[in-house]
C-alpha positions as CSV (number, residue, x, y, z in Angstrom):
1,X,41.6,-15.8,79.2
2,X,39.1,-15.8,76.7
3,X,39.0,-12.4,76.6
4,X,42.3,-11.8,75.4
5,X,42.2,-14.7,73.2
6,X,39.4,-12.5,72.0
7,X,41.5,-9.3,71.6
8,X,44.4,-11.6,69.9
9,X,41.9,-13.1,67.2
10,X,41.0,-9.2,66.1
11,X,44.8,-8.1,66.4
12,X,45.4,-10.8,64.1
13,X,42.2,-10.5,61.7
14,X,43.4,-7.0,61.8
15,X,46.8,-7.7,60.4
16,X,45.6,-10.0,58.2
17,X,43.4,-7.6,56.5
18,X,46.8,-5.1,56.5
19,X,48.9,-7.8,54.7
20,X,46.1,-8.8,52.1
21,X,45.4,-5.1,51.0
22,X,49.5,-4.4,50.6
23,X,50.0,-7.2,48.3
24,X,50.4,-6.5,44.6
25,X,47.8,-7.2,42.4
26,X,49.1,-9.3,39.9
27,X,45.9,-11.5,38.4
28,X,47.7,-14.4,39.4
29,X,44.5,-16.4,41.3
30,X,42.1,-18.2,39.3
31,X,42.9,-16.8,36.3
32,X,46.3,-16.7,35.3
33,X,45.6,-13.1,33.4
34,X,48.3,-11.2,34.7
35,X,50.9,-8.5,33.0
36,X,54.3,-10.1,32.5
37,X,55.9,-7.3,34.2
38,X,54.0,-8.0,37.3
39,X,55.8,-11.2,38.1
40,X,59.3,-9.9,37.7
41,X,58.9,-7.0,39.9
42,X,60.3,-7.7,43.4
43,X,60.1,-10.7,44.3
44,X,61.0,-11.2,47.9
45,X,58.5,-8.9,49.4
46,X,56.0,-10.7,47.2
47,X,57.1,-13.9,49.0
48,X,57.0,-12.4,52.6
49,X,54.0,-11.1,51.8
50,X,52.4,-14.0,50.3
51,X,54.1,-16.4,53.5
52,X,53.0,-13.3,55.9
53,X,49.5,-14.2,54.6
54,X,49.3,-18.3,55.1
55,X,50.7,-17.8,58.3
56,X,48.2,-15.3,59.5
57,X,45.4,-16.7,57.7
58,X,46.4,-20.2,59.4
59,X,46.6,-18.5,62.7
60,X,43.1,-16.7,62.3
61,X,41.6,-19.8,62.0
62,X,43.2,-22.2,64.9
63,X,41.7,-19.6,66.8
64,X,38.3,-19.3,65.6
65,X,38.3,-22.8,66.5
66,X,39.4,-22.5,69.3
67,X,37.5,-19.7,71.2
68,X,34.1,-21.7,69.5
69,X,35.5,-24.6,71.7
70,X,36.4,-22.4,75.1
71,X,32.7,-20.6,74.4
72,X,31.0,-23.6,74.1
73,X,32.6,-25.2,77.4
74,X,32.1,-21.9,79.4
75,X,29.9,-22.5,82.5
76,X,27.7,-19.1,81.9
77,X,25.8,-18.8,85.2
78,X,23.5,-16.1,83.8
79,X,22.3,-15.1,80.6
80,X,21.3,-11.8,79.0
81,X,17.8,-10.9,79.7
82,X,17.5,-7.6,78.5
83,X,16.6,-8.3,75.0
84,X,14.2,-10.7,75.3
85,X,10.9,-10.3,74.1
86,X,7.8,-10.0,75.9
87,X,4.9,-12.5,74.8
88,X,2.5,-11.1,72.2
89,X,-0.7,-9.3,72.8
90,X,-3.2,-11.6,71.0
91,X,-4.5,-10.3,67.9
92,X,-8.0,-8.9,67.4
93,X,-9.5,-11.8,66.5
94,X,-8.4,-14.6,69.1
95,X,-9.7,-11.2,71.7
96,X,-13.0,-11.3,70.0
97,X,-13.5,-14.8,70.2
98,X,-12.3,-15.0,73.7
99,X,-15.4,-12.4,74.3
100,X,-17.7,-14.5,72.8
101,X,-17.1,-17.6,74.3
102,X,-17.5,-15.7,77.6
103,X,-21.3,-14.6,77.0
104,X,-23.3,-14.6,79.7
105,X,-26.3,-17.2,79.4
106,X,-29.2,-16.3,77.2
107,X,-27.4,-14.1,75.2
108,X,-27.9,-13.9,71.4
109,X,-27.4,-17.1,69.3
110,X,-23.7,-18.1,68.0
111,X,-22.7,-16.2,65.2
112,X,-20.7,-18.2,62.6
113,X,-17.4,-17.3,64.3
114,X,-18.4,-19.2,67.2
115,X,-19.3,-22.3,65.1
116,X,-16.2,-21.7,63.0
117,X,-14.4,-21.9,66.4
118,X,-16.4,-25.2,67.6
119,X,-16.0,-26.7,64.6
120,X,-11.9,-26.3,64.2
121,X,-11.7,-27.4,68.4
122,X,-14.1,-30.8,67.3
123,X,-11.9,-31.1,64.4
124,X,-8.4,-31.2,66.6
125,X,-9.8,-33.2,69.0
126,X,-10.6,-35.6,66.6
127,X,-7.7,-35.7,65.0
128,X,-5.8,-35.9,68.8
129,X,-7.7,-38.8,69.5
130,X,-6.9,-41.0,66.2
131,X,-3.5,-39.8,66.9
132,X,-3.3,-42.2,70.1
């Protein structure tokens, strides 16, 4: 069913679209600018044209409203994997510091990205525990 709600709401967008671009331009909108000649021309396929359009425009968006509705009640028992995104490789940086931190004992003193590093964990713990 929702799928040929679906194929109704693009039938109808399409006609629509059909019915706007066969109307008359005749300035008549927000600006009343239009040629005197335009509003005498013929009249009743202006009107059918112009009733075409409410009635269509109307019906375009009852049903946007209500396929939102039937899509947000649908009970989707899977979803679409196959663009998800795999989780980052970390950046140069977090791998560096991740190979310091793993020296073996003895090793060379800390170089100032390892007290940087110390420095912002003591900070957020610090600021984790006032946070309690």
């Amino acid at each position: 069913m929702f799928t040929f709600l679906l194929v109704v709401q693009a039938i109808i967008a399409a006609a629509l679209v059909t019915v706007i671009l066969m109307q008359r331009s005749e300035g008549g909108g927000l600006t009343s600018s239009g040629s005197p000649s335009g509003l005498m021309s013929a009249r009743g396929a202006a009107d059918f044209l112009t009733r075409s359009t409410a009635v269509l425009a109307s019906a375009f968006v009852l049903m946007s409203i209500l396929l939102a509705f039937l899509a947000a009640n649908r009970n989707a028992t899977s979803v679409d994997t196959s663009l998800q995104r795999r989780a980052p490789a970390p950046a140069a940086g977090a791998r560096r510091i991740n190979r310091l931190r793993q020296r073996p004992p003895g090793a060379a003193s800390p170089t100032r990205l390892d007290r940087n590093a110390r420095a912002f964990r003591d900070m957020t713990e610090t600021s984790r525990e006032s946070g309690r």
